[in-house]
C-alpha positions in Angstrom: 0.2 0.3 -22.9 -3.5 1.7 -23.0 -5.5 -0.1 -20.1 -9.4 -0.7 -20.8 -11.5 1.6 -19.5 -13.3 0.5 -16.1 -10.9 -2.7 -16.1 -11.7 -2.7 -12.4 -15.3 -2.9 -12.5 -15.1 -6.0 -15.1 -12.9 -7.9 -13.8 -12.3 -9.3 -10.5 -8.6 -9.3 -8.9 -7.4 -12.7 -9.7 -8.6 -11.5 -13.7 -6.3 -8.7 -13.9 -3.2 -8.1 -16.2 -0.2 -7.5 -14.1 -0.5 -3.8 -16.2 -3.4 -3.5 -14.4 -2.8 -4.9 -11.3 -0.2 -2.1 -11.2 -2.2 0.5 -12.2 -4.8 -0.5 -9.3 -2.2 0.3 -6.9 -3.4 4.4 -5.8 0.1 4.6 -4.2 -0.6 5.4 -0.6 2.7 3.8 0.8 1.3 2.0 3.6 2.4 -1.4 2.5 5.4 -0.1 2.9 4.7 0.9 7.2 6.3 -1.5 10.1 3.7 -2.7 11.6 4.0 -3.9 14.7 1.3 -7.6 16.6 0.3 -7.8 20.1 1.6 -11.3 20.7 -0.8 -11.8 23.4 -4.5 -10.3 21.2 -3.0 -10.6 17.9 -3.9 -6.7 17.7 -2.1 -5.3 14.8 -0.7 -2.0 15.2 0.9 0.8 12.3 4.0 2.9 13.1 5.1 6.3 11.1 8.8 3.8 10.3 8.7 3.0 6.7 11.4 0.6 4.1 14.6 2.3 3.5 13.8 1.6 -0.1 10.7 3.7 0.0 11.0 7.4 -1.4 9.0 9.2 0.7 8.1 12.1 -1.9 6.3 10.0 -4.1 5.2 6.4 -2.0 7.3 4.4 -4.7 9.3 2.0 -4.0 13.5 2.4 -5.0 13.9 -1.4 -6.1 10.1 -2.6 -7.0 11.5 -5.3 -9.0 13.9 -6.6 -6.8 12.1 -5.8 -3.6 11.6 -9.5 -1.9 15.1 -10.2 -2.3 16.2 -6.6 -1.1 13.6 -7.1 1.5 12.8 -10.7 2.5 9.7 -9.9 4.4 7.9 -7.6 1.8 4.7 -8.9 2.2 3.3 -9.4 -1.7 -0.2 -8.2 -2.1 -2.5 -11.1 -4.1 -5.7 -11.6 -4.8 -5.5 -14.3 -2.4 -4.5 -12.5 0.6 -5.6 -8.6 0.0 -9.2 -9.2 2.2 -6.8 -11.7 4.6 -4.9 -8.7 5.9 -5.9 -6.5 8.6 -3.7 -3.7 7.9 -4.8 -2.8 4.5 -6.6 0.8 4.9 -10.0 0.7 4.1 -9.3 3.4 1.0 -7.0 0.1 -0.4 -8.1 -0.1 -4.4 -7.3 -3.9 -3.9 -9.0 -4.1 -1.0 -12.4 -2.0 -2.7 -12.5 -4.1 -5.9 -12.6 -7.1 -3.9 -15.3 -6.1 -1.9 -16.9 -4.7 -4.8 -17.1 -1.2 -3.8 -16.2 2.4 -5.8 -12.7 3.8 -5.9 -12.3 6.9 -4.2 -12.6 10.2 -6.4 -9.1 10.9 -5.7 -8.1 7.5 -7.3 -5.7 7.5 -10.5 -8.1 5.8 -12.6 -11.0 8.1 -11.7 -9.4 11.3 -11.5 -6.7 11.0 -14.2 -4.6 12.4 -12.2 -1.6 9.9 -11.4 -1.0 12.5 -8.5 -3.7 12.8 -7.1 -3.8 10.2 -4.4 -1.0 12.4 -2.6 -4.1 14.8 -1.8 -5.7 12.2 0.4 -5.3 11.3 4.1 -3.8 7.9 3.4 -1.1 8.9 1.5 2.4 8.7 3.8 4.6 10.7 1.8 6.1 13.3 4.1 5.0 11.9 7.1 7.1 8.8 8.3 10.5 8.1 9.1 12.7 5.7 7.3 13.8 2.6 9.3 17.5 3.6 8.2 16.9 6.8 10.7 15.6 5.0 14.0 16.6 2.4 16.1 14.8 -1.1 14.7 14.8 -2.2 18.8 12.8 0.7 19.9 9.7 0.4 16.8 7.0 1.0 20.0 7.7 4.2 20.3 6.6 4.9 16.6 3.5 3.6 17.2 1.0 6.2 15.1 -3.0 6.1 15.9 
């Protein structure tokens, strides 16, 4: 399927096709990070431990389709709650689009490049451990800054 052209500049989040919700996505993997709350501040805080069901080469997820019964707490990005949560990077496409801001040059959709996104600093591939390699119990000690 052929998107529009700019689709993200017309539209606003809750507007999009699920094609193009898709395509919004600039695959950086960190939806896909333990994270880890302060229950005492509510401080939110990333490790390097990722989903068992993420491939770490390209930031894509193993079993997309079937991911929130694989993994009951997938957290599903909406338009609803993409602003709500405080550990969307700032580089987020959903997160840009509804704040009405560019994509970054490095972006899918503006480079053409659907590789391109593993160039920048956001992207995980390469750098994180898969939860199937550490022990759950000890997730503070792959606290990442």
């Amino acid at each position: 399927m052929t998107l529009p052209p700019n689709f993200w500049k017309e539209k606003t989040l809750e507007q999009l096709s699920p094609e193009e919700w898709e395509a919004l996505c600039d695959g950086c993997g960190q939806c896909c990070l333990y994270k880890l709350e302060d229950e005492d501040n509510g401080d939110l805080y990333l490790t390097n431990v990722v989903c068992r069901f993420l491939d770490q080469h390209t930031c894509q997820c193993q079993v997309y389709a079937e991911r929130h019964q694989a993994v009951p707490t997938c957290v599903q990005l909406t338009p609803k709650n993409v602003l709500e949560l405080k550990w969307i990077p700032p580089t987020c496409a959903y997160k840009l689009v509804a704040e009405g801001k560019p994509l970054p040059k490095w972006h899918p959709l503006i480079s053409g490049d659907e590789r391109s996104f593993q160039k920048a600093e956001y992207f995980i591939g390469g750098r994180v451990i898969s939860e199937s390699d550490v022990n759950m119990d000890d997730l503070e000690n792959y606290v990442i800054s």
